[in-house]
N, C-alpha and C positions, 0 to 999 in steps of 0.2 A: 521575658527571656529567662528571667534567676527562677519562676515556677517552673518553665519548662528543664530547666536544667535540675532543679531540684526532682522532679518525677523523675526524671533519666538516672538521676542516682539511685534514688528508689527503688525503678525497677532492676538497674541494675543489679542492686544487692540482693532482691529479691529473686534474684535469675543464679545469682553466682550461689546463695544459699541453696534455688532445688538442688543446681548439680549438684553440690556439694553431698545432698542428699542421695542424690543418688549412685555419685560416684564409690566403684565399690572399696572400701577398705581392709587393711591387712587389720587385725584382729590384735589387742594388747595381750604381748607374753606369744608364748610360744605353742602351734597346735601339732600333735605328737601325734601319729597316727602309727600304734604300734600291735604289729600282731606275736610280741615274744613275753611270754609270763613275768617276765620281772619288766618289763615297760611300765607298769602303776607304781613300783616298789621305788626306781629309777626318777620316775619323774616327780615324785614327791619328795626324795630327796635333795633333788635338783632345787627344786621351788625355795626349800627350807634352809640349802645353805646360801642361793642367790639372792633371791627373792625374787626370782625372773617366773613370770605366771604359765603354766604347765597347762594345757588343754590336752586331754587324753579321751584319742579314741581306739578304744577299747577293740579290734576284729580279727578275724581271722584270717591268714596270710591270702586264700584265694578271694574274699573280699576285700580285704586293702588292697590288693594288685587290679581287681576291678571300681574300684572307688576310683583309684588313682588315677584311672584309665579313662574313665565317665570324665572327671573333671577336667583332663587333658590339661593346655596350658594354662588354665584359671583355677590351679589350687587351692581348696581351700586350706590347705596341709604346710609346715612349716619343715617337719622332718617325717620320715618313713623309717619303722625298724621292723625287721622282717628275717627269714629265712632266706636265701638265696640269691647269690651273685650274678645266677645266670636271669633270673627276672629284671634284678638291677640292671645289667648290662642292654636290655629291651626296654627299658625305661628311658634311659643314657640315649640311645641310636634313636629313639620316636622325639626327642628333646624335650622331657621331660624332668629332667635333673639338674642341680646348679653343676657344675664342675670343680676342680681345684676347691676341694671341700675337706679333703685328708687330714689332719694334724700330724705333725713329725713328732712319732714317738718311739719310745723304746722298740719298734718292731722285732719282731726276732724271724728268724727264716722264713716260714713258708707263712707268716703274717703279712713280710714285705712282698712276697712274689702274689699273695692275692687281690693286691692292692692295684686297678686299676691305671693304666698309664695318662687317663687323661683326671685321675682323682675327682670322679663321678659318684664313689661310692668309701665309706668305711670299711672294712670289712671288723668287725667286733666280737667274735669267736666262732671256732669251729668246731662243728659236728660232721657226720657222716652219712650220707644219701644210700639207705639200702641194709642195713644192719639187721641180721636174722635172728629172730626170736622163738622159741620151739621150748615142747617140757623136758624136765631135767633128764624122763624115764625114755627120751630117745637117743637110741646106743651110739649113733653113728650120724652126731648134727654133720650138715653140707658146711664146705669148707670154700668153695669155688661157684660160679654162677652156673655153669654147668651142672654142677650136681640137683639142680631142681629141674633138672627134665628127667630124671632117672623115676623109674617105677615105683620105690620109696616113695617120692613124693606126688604121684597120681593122685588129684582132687584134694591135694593136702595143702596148699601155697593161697596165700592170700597177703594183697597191699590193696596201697591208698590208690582211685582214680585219681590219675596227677591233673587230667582238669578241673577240681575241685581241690583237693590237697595241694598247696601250692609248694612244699618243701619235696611232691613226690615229682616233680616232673623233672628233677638235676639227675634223681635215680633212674628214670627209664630212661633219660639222654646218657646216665653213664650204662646201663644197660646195651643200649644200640650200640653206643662206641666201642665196647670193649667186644661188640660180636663182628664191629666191624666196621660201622660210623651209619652214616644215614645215605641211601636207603638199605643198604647191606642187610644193615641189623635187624631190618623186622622180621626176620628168618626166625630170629633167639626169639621175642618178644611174641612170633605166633606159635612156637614151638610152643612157650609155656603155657600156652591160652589152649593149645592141644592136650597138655598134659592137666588140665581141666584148674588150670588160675581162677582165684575167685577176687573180686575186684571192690572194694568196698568205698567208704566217702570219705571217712581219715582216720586217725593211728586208731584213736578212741575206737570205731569198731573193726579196727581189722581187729585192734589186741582183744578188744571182746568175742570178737570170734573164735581167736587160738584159748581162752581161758574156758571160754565155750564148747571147746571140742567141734569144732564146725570145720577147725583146719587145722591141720597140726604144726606149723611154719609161719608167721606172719615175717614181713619184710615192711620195714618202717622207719624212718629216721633213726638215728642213733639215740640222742637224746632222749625219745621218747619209749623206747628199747630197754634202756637203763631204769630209767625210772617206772617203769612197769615193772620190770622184774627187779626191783629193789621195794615193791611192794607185794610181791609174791613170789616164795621162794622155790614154786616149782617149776620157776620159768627162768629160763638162761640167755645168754644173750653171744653168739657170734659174729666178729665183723668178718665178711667174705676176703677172701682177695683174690681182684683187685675191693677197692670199700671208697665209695665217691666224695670228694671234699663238698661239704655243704656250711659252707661258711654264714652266720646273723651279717648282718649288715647296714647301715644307718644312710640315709640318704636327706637332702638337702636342696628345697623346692628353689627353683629359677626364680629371679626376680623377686628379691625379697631387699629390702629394704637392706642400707647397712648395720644399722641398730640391731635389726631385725637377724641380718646374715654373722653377726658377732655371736649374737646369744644363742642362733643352731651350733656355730663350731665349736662354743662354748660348754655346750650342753654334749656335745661329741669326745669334746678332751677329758669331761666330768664322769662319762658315762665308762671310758677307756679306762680311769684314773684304780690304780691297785685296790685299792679302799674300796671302790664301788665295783668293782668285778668282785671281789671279795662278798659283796651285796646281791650281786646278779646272780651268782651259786647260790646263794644262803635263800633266797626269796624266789626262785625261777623255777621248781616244783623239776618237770621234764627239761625245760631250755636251760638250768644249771648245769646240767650237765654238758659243758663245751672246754674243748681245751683251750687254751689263751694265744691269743697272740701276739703278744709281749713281755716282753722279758719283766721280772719279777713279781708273776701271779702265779698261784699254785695250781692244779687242773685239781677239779673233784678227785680223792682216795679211790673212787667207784671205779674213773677209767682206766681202763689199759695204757701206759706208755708209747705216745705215737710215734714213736720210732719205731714200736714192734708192730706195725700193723703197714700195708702196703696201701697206700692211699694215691689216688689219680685224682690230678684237678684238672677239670674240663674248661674247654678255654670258652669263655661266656660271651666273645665274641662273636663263635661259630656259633653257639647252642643256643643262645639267649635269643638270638630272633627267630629261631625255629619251632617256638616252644607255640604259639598257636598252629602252625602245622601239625607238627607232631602229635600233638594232644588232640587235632582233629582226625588224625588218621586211627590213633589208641581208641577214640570213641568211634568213630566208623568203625573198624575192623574188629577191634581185641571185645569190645561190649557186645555187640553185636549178637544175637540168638542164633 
């Protein structure tokens, strides 16, 4: 009887070990899946003054949103930083985000109104969906969205396919809206494709197009807008109005341990904190360029004053789940030969 009972421990333990084996684990330290230029700058600082261990994957906004998407509810991701509220907010609605993830800080106005009501998402600065870039030697840049269907800009207008550019699809949702909402808008949207729109894969070559002479207009986030033409000074940079809020934004995977769920909001408050936005300009090349959303951080000398620019925030509840429709009808219809 005591041999028999002895095996039954045995294999007991032997059985509780495979699972053990194979059940899967959350990862020590934190894994970052960030598609914004200062995410490696950010999270190595994070490491240095926590010692909380930083996993950085390094991608670009449309595959982190499709990474994110493959793994569905078994993440291997601990935080997401990205461009776009309205992708967040489709993330949120499929249940893929933790909730009540916000930190209460210094907010200042339209930092508190982007802030999701069910606090699914950070919002961590903003920039602008749609900002036109053109050479200095043109007399009469467009001021309105209207003005790129005018004969001026025949065969001359180029942006991002926003199903690959994932910061361009809040631009062509603010595009349809302001022509009318959906389906209204794709009136504007095939207008410009009449007035021979040329459609590239992201800022990188639409803005090599316009330095190229291929198009004399490129339409491209702000950020990356600014920092193009602060590398070349025969490019200038207009915001339209209206000019689409395109807010960074930090998110925070379900089911994460509470250890675990301490050191993301951790790393949320660190990454907010004056000091390290201070860091995020200084190391963020193109994505330095965002205004703040909280009070006591200075915006780059580069931008404009956002109070003097007319800016529309799309509500990411409407828009964010339309964004594989939309972007399947932009490739059916606007690509199209």
């Amino acid at each position: 009887m005591k041999r028999l009972l002895v095996i039954a421990c045995v294999l007991a333990v032997i059985v509780a070990g495979a699972l053990y084996a194979l059940w899967p684990r959350q990862a020590q330290g934190l894994v970052l899946y960030s598609a914004i230029d200062y995410g490696p700058a950010v999270a190595a600082a994070f490491k240095k003054q926590t010692g909380i261990d930083v996993t950085l994957v390094d991608v670009s906004t449309g595959a982190l949103l499709a990474k994110v998407s493959a793994e569905g509810r078994h993440p291997a991701w601990s935080l997401l930083w990205f461009d776009g509220d309205l992708a967040a907010a489709a993330l949120d609605r499929a249940g893929l985000l933790a909730r009540h993830s916000v930190p209460e800080l210094a907010w200042n106005k339209i930092g508190r109104a982007l802030i999701p009501a069910d606090g699914s998402y950070t919002p961590t600065g903003l920039t602008l969906a749609g900002a036109f870039t053109y050479h200095a030697t043109l007399a009469d840049p467009p001021a309105h969205w209207a003005d790129l269907l005018s004969p001026t800009f025949k065969n001359a207008v180029g942006m991002n396919n926003p199903a690959i550019s994932g910061p361009m699809y809040p631009m062509l949702a603010g595009m349809l809206e302001q022509a009318g909402g959906w389906p209204k808008g794709q009136s504007y949207v095939l207008a410009l494709k009449a007035n021979g729109l040329h459609v590239y894969t992201k800022n990188a070559n639409t803005l090599a197009a316009l330095r190229g002479g291929d198009i004399g207009l490129a339409v491209t986030q702000s950020s990356a807008a600014w920092y193009t033409a602060s590398q070349d000074p025969t490019l200038k940079v207009r915001i339209p109005d209206p000019a689409f809020a395109l807010p960074s934004v930090i998110c925070v995977a379900p089911g994460l341990s509470p250890a675990m769920r301490a050191a993301a909001e951790k790393f949320i408050r660190f990454a907010m904190s004056p000091a390290i936005q201070k860091l995020r300009q200084q190391k963020g090349e193109g994505d330095g360029n965002y205004w703040p959303l909280t009070d006591g951080v200075v915006p780059p000398q580069s931008l404009p004053p956002l109070s003097s620019l007319s800016v529309t925030v799309l509500d990411p509840s409407l828009w964010g789940p339309r964004e594989d429709e939309v972007n399947a009808w932009f490739s059916k219809v606007v690509l199209a030969k």
